[in-house]
C-alpha positions as CSV (number, residue, x, y, z in Angstrom):
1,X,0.0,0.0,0.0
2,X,1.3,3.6,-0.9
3,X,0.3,6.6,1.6
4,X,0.0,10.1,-0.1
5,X,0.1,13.0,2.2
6,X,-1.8,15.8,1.3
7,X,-1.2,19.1,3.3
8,X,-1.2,22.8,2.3
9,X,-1.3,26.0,4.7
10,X,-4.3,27.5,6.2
11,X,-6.8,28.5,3.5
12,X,-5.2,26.9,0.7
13,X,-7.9,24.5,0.2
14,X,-6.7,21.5,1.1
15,X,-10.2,19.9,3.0
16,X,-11.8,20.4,-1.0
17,X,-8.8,18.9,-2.3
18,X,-9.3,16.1,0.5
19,X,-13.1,16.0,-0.4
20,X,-12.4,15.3,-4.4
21,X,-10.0,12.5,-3.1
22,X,-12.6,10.6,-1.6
23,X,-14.7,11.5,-4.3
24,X,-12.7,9.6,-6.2
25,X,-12.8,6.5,-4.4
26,X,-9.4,7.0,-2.2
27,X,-9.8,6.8,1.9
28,X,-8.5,9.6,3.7
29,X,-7.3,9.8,7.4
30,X,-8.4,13.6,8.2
31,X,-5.9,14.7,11.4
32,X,-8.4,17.7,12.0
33,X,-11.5,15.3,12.2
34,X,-9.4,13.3,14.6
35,X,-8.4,16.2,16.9
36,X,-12.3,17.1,17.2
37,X,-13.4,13.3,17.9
38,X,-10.3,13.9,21.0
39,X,-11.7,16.5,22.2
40,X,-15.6,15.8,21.9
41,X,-17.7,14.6,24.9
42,X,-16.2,11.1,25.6
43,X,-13.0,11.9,23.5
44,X,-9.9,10.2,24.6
45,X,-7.7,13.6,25.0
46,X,-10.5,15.0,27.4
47,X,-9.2,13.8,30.7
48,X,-5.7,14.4,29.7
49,X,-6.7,18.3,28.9
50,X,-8.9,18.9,32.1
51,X,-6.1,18.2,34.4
52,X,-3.3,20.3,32.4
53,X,-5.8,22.8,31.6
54,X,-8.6,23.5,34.2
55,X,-11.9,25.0,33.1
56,X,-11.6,24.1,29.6
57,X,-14.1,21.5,29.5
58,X,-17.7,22.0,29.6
59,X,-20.5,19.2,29.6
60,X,-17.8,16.8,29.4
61,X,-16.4,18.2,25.5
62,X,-13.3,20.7,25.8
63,X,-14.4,24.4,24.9
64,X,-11.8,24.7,21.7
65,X,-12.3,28.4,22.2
66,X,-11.3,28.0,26.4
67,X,-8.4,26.3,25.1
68,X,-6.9,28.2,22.0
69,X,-7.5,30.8,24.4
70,X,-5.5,29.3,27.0
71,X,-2.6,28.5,24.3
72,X,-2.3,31.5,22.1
73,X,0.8,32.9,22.6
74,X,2.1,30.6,25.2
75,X,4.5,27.8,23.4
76,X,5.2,26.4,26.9
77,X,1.1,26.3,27.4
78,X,1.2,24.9,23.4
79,X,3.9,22.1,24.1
80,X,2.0,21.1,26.7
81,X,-1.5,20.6,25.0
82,X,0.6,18.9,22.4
83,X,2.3,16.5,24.4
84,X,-1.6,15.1,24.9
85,X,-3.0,15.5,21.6
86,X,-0.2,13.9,19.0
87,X,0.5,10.8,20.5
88,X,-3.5,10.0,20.1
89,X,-3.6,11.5,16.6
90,X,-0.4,9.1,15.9
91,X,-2.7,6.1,17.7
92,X,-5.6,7.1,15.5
93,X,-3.4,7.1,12.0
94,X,-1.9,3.9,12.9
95,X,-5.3,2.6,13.3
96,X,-6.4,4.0,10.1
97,X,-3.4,2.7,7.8
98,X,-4.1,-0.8,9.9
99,X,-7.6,-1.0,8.5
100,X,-6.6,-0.2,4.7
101,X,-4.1,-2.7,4.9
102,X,-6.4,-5.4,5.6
103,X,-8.5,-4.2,3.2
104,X,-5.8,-4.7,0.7
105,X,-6.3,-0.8,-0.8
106,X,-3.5,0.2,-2.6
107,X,-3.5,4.0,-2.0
108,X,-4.5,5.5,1.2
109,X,-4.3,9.2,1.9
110,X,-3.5,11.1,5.1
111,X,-4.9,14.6,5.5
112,X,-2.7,16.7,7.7
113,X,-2.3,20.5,7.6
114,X,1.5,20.7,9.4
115,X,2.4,17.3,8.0
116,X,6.0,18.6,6.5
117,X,6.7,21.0,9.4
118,X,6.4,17.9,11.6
119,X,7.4,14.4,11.1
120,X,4.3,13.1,9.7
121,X,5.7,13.0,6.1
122,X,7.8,9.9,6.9
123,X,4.9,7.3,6.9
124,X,3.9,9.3,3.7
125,X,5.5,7.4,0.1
126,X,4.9,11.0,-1.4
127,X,3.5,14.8,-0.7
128,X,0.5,16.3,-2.3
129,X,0.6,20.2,-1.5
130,X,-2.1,22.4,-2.2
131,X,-1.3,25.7,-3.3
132,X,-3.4,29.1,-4.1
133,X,-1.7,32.8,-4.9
134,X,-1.3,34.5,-1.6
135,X,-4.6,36.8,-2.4
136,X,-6.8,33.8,-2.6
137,X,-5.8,32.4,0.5
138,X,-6.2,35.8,2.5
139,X,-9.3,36.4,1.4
140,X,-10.9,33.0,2.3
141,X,-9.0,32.9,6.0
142,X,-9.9,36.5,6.6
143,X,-13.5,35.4,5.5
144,X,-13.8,33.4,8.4
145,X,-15.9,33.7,12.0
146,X,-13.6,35.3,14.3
147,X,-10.7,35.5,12.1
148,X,-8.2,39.1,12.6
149,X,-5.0,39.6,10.9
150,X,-2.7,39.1,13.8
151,X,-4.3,35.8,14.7
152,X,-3.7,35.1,10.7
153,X,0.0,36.0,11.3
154,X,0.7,33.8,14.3
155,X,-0.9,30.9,12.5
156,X,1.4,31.9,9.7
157,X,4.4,31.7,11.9
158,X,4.1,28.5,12.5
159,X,3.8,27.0,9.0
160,X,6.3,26.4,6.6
161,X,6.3,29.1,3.8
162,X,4.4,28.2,0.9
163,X,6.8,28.3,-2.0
164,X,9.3,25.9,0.9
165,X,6.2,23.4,1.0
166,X,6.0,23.6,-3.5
167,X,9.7,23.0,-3.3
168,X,9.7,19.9,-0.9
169,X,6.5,18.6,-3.1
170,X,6.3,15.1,-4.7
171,X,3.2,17.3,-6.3
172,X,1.3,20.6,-6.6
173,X,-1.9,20.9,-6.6
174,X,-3.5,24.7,-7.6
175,X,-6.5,25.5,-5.9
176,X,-7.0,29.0,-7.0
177,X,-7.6,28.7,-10.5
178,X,-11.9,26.8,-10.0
179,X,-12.4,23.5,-8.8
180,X,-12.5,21.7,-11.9
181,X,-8.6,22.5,-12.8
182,X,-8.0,21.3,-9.3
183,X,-10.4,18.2,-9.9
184,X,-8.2,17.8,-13.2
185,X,-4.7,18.0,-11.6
186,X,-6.0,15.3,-8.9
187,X,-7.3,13.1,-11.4
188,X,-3.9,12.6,-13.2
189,X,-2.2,12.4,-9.9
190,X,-4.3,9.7,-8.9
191,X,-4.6,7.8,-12.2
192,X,-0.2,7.9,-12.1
193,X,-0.3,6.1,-9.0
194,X,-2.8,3.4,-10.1
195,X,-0.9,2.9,-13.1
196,X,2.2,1.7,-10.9
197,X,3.7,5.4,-10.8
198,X,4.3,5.7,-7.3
199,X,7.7,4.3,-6.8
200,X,9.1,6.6,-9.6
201,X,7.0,9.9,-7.8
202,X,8.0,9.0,-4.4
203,X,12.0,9.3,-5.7
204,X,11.8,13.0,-6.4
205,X,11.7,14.1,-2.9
206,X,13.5,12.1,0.0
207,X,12.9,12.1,3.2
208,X,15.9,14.0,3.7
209,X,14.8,16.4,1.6
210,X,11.6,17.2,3.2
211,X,13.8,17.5,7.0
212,X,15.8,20.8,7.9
213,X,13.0,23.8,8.6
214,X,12.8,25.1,11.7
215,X,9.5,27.0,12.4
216,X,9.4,30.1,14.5
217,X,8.7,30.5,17.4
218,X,5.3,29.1,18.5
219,X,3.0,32.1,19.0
220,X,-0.2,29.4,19.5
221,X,-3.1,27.9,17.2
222,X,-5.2,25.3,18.0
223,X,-4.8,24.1,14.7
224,X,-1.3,22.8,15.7
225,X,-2.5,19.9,17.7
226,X,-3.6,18.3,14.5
227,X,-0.3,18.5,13.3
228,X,0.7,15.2,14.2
């Protein structure tokens, strides 16, 4: 079984991209739908997060808000929440790879916004990255509830620049030209692989190659914990 990991920074489309995938017939391990199953009423990281973190859990779920509260602009707060979340996350994938492999599928997809700024990348055979002009992706961050430019920075800060992610890429995906040029690009990605073309792809970008960036320093985003 081959893995492709897709990933992309915030508001570059990558949960359509994901989306298209399935559509597509692939299954995808979403890191941010595992996060939110964590933290739900019953999650396994809620425990964890009530004792490091008191007050941010209500009627037995954790308050995201309470918490990315709690961590913005504290990396010691940050590490900490981390130290909880990713080794469940990493549970959760190895779970999810598990079950493809015994149903014999032959290209599985993990979904994981910081997967080149952390180690995720090296269960992946190759990196999709989805990419938009930095106009596009402005617009659609700053179009959502809550959203403020300095909060857009300090997510920012902690992801690796765009054009560093194209670089590292096994392959690019556009998202800022319509949906059906990125349908199309996905397509031909996904009929390479099928046709055997994974080995050759997975070549042209190492695992040492992907290794070597050093994010700033952690400002906080509760996005971070699914970055596992």
């Amino acid at each position: 079984m081959k893995v492709l990991g897709l990933t992309g920074s915030i508001g570059m489309g990558k949960s359509t991209a994901a989306g298209m995938l399935r559509r597509l017939g692939l299954p995808v391990h979403d890191a941010d739908a595992a996060v939110h199953r964590l933290l739900a009423r019953g999650g396994a990281a809620v425990p964890a997060i009530d004792a490091a973190f008191p007050g941010v859990v209500r009627d037995g779920a954790v308050d995201r808000l309470a918490l990315g509260s709690r961590v913005f602009g504290d990396p010691e707060a940050l590490a900490r929440l981390e130290a909880i979340v990713h080794p469940l996350v990493r549970r959760a994938t190895a779970r999810f790879l598990a079950a493809c492999r015994r149903r014999r599928v032959k290209l599985a997809v993990l979904d994981v916004p910081l997967l080149l700024e952390g180690s995720g990348h090296e269960r992946c055979d190759l990196v999709a990255v989805v990419s938009a002009p930095e106009r596009v992706q402005r617009q659609r961050v700053m179009a959502r509830p809550g959203m403020t430019e300095s909060r857009l920075e300090a997510i920012l800060a902690k992801q690796m620049p765009d054009a560093e992610k194209r670089r590292r890429a096994d392959a690019v995906i556009p998202t800022g030209l319509g949906l059906a040029v990125t349908m199309r690009h996905l397509v031909r990605l996904v009929r390479k692989l099928r046709r055997n073309g994974e080995q050759a792809c997975a070549r042209s970008c190492s695992t040492r190659r992907r290794r070597g960036w050093t994010r700033r320093p952690a400002t906080g985003s509760s996005r971070s914990v699914a970055s596992s």
